[in-house]
C-alpha positions as CSV (number, residue, x, y, z in Angstrom):
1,X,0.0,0.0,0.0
2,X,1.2,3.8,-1.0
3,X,0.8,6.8,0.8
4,X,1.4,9.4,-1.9
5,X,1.6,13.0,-1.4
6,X,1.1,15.7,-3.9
7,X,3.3,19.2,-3.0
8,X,1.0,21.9,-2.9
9,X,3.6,23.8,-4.8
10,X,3.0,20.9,-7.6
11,X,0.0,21.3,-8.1
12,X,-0.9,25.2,-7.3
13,X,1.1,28.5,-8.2
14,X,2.4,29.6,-4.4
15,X,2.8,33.1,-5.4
16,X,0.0,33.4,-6.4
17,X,-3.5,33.3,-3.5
18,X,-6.0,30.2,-4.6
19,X,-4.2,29.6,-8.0
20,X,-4.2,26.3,-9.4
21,X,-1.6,24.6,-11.2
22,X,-4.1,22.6,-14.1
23,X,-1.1,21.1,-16.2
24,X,0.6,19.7,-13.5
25,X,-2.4,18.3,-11.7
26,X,-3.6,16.8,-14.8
27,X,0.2,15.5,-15.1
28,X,-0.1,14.1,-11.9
29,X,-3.7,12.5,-12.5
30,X,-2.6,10.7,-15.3
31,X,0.4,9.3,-13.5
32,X,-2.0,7.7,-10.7
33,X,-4.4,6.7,-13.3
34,X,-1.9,5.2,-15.4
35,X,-0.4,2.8,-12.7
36,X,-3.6,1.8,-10.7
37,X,-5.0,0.9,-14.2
38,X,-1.8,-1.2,-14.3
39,X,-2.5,-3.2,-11.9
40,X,1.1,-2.6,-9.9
41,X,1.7,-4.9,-7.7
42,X,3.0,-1.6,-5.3
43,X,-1.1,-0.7,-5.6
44,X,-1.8,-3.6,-4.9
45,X,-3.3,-3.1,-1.3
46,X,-4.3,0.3,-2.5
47,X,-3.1,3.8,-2.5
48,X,-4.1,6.8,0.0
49,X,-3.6,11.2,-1.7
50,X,-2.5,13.6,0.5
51,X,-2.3,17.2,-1.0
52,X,-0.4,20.2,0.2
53,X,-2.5,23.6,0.7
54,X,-0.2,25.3,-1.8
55,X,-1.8,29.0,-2.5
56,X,-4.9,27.6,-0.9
57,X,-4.3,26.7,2.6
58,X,-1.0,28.7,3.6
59,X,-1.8,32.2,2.0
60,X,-5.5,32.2,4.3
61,X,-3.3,30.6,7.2
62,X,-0.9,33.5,6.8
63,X,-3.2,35.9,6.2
64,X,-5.2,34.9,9.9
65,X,-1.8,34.2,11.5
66,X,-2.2,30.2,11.7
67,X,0.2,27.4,12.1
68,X,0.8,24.4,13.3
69,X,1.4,26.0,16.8
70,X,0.0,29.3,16.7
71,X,-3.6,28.5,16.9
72,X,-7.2,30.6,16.7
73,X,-10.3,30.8,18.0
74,X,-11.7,32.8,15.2
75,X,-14.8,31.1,13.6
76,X,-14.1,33.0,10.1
77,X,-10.4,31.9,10.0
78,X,-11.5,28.5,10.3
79,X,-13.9,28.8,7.4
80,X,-11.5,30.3,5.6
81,X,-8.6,28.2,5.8
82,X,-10.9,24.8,5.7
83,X,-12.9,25.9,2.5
84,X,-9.9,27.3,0.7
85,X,-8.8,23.5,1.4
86,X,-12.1,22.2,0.5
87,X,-11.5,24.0,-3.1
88,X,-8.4,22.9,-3.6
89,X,-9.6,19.2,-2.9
90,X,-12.8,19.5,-5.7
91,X,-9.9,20.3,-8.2
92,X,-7.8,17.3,-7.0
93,X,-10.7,15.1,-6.7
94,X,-12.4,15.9,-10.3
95,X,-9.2,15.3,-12.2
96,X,-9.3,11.6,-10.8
97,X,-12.6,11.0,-11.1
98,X,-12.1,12.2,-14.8
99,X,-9.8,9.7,-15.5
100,X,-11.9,6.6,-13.5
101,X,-9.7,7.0,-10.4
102,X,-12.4,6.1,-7.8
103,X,-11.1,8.9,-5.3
104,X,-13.2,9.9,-2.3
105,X,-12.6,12.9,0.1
106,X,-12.0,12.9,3.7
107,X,-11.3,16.2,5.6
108,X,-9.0,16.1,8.4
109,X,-11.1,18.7,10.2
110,X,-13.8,16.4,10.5
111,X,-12.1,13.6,11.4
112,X,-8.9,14.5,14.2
113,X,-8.1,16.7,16.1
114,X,-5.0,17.3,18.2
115,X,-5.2,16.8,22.4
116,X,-3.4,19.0,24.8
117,X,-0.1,18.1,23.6
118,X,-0.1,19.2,20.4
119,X,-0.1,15.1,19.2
120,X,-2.2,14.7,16.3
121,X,-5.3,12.0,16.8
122,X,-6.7,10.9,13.4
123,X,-8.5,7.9,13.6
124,X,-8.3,5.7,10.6
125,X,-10.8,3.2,11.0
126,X,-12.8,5.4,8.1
127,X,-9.9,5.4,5.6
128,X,-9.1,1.6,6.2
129,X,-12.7,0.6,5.2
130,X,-12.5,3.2,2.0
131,X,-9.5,1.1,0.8
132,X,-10.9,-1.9,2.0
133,X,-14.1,-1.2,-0.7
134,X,-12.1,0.1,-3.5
135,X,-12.0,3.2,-3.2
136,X,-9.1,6.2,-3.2
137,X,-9.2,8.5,-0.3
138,X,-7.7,11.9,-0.6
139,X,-6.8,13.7,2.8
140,X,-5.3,17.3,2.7
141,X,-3.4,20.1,4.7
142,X,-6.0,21.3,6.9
143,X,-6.9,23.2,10.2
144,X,-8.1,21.3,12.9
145,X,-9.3,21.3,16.4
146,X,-6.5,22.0,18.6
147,X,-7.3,21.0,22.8
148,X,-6.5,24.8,24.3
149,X,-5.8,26.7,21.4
150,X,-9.0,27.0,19.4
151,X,-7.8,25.5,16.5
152,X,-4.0,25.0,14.5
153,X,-2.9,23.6,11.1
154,X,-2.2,20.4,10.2
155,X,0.3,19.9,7.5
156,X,0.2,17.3,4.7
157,X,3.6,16.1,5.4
158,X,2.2,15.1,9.1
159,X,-0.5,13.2,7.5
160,X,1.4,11.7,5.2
161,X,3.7,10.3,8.6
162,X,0.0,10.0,10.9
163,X,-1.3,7.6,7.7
164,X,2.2,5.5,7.2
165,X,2.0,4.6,10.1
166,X,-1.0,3.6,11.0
167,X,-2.1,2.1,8.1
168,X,1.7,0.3,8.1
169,X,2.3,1.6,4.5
170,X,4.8,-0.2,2.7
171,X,6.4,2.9,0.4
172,X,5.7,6.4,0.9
173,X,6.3,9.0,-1.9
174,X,6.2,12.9,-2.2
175,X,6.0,14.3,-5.0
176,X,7.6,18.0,-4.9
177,X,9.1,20.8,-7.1
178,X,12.4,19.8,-7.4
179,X,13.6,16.4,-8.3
180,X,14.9,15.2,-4.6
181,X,16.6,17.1,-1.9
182,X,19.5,18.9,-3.3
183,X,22.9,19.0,-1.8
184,X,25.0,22.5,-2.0
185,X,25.5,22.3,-5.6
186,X,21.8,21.4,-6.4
187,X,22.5,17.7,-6.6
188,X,20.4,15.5,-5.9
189,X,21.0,13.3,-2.6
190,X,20.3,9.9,-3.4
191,X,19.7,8.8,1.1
192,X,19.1,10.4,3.8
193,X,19.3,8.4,7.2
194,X,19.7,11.4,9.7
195,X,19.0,15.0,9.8
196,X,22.5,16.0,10.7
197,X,23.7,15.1,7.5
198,X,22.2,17.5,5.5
199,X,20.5,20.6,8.1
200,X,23.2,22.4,6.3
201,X,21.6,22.6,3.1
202,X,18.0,22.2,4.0
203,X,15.9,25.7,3.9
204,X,12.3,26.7,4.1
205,X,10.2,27.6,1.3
206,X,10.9,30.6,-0.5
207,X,6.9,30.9,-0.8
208,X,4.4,31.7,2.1
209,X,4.5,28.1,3.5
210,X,3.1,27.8,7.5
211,X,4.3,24.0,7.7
212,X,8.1,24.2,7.7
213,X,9.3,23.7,3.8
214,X,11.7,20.9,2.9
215,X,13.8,21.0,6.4
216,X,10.3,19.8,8.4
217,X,9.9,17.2,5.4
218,X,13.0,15.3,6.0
219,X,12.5,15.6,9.5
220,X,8.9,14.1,9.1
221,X,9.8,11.1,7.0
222,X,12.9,9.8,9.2
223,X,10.6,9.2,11.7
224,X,8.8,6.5,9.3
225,X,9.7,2.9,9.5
226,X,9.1,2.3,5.5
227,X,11.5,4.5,3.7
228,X,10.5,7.7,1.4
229,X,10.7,8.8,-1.4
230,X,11.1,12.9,-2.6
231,X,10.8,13.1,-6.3
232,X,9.7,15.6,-8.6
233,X,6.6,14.8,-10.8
234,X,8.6,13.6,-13.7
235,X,9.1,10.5,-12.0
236,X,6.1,10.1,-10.7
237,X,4.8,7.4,-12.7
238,X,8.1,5.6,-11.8
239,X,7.7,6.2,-8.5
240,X,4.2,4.7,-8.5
241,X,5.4,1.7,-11.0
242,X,7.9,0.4,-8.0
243,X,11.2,2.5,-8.5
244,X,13.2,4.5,-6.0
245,X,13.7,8.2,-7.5
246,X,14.7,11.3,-6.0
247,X,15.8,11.1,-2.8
248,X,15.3,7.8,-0.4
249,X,15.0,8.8,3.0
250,X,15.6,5.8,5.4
């Protein structure tokens, strides 16, 4: 089973508020489409979405001063930040459903929340039965009810880690801008098996991002027990078909 994630800077324009990328989210539609008609044997216990909140999610997080910590109690954020993501989810979901992928949506803010801690509860009892009948949920960056401070954001790359886990995914894959994490010389590291390795070259986002760039990525996926994959959407068919690209983290 794949846990796949789709860069919000993939598939929107980040400079620009609520822009979608079309061409590379048809790109990216026609990759999943292409290997789940294929019958890989990576799909073969199914595959979960998760998409970033691009120039949906972070430019109304920003705008209401929202993050994964800094939380609000402000009824009209929430709406804002959620149904910028609910948009953003319609375009992801209609370019499956175009091409027979039999995608379904479920909305972290309906379904987790995170307890006094900060720790992120997401019960996937509703997402195991979706895959169990066929179908392809799609999850997204969100905000979410936060215990003592209103309400925070949760970040696709959390989900991604939340949803490997508990589901015990057997390959994980983000799909980003670039084709891997890049070394000092914008090479491409081919493994990653600590953070101290490379926090010299990892940076944020040069965009409005409210989840931590490419730094909280790496830092997210070495806490998996599967190992990850960062590739950028030319090889995502491969990536789907079985191969390693990009970047392995282990």
């Amino acid at each position: 089973m794949i846990v796949l994630k789709l860069g919000g800077s993939v598939i929107t324009d980040k400079e620009r508020a609520e822009t979608l990328d079309g061409e590379a989210l048809d790109r990216a539609a026609d990759a999943v489409a292409a290997a789940l008609e294929s019958t890989s044997e990576s799909l073969a216990e199914g595959l979960v979405v998760v998409h970033g909140g691009g120039s949906f999610g972070h430019h109304n997080a920003s705008e209401h001063g929202v993050t994964t910590t800094a939380g609000t109690r402000d009824a009209t954020a929430v709406h804002d930040v959620h149904g910028a993501m609910k948009t953003l989810n319609a375009f992801v979901l209609s370019r499956l459903l175009e091409r027979e992928v039999p995608a379904v949506p479920v909305h972290p803010f309906s379904a987790g929340h995170r307890d006094g801690e900060g720790d992120l509860q997401l019960p996937t009892g509703q997402i195991t039965t979706l895959l169990e009948e066929g179908f392809v949920p799609a999850l997204h960056g969100d905000v979410i009810g936060h215990a003592g401070r209103g309400a925070t954001i949760v970040s696709g790359d959390e989900l991604v880690v939340e949803l490997a886990t508990s589901l015990e995914a057997d390959r994980v894959g983000l799909c980003s801008t670039v084709p891997g994490v890049l070394d000092a010389d914008d090479a491409v590291i081919e493994r990653i098996d600590s953070y101290a390795a490379v926090e010299s070259v990892l940076g944020g986002s040069e965009a409005t991002d409210v989840t931590g760039g490419m730094a909280a990525k790496v830092r997210a996926l070495l806490a998996l027990e599967a190992n990850a994959s960062i590739f950028g959407l030319d090889e995502l068919g491969g990536f789907l078909e079985g191969a390693e690209p990009g970047t392995t983290i282990e």
